[in-house]
C-alpha positions as CSV (number, residue, x, y, z in Angstrom):
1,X,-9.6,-45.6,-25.1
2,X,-6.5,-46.0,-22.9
3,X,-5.5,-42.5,-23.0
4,X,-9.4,-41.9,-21.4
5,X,-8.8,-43.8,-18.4
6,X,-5.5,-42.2,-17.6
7,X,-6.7,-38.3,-18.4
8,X,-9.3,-39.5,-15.9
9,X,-6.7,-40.5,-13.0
10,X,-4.7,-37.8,-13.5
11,X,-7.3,-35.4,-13.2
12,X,-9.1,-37.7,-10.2
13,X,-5.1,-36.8,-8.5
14,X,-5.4,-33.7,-9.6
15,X,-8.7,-32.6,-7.7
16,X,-7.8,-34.9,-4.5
17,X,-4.5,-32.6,-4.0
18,X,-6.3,-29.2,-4.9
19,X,-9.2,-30.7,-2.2
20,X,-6.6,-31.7,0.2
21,X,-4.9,-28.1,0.0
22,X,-8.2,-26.2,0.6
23,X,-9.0,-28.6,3.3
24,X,-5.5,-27.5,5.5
25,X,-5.7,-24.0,4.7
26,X,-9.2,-24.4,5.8
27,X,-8.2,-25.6,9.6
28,X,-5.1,-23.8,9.7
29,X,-7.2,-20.6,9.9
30,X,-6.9,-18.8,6.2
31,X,-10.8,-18.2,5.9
32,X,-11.3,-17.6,9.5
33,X,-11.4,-13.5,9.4
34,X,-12.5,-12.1,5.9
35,X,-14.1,-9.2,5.7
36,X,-12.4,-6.7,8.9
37,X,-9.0,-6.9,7.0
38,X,-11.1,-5.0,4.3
39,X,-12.5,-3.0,6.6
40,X,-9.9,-2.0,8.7
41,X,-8.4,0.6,6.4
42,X,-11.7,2.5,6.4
43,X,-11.4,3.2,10.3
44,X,-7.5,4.2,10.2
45,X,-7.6,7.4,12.1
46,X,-4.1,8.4,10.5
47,X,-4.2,10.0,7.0
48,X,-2.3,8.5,4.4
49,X,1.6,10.0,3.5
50,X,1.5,9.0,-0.1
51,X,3.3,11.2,-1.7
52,X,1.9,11.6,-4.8
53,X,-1.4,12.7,-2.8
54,X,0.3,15.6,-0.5
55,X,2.9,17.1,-2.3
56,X,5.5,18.5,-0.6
57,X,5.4,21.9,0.0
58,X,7.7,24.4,-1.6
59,X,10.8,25.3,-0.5
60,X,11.3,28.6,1.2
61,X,14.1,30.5,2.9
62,X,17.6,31.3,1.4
63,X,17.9,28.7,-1.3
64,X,14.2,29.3,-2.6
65,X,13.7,30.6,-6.0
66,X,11.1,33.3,-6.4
């Protein structure tokens, strides 16, 4: 019946420091903006340069094999 008690405590601790952590990250601003981050990358005006997306073109001039 001991071993009750003290799963109980622990996990009382447990959930006070998960609480206390959402609490600061709560006034130090983490939740503050959270949907234009997601949004942002739809109004980029610049096209992305991954490469696997635009290949590089062929090469061309003297070293180019036809």
């Amino acid at each position: 019946m001991s071993v009750i008690f003290l799963l109980i405590a622990a996990s009382t601790l447990v959930a006070a420091v998960f609480l206390a952590a959402f609490i600061r990250a709560v006034r130090s601003g983490q939740y503050d903006d959270d949907r234009s981050p997601a949004v942002r990358m739809l109004h980029d005006p610049t096209p992305s340069t991954n490469s696997s997306l635009n290949p590089a073109p062929p090469p061309q001039g003297k070293g180019a094999i036809h």
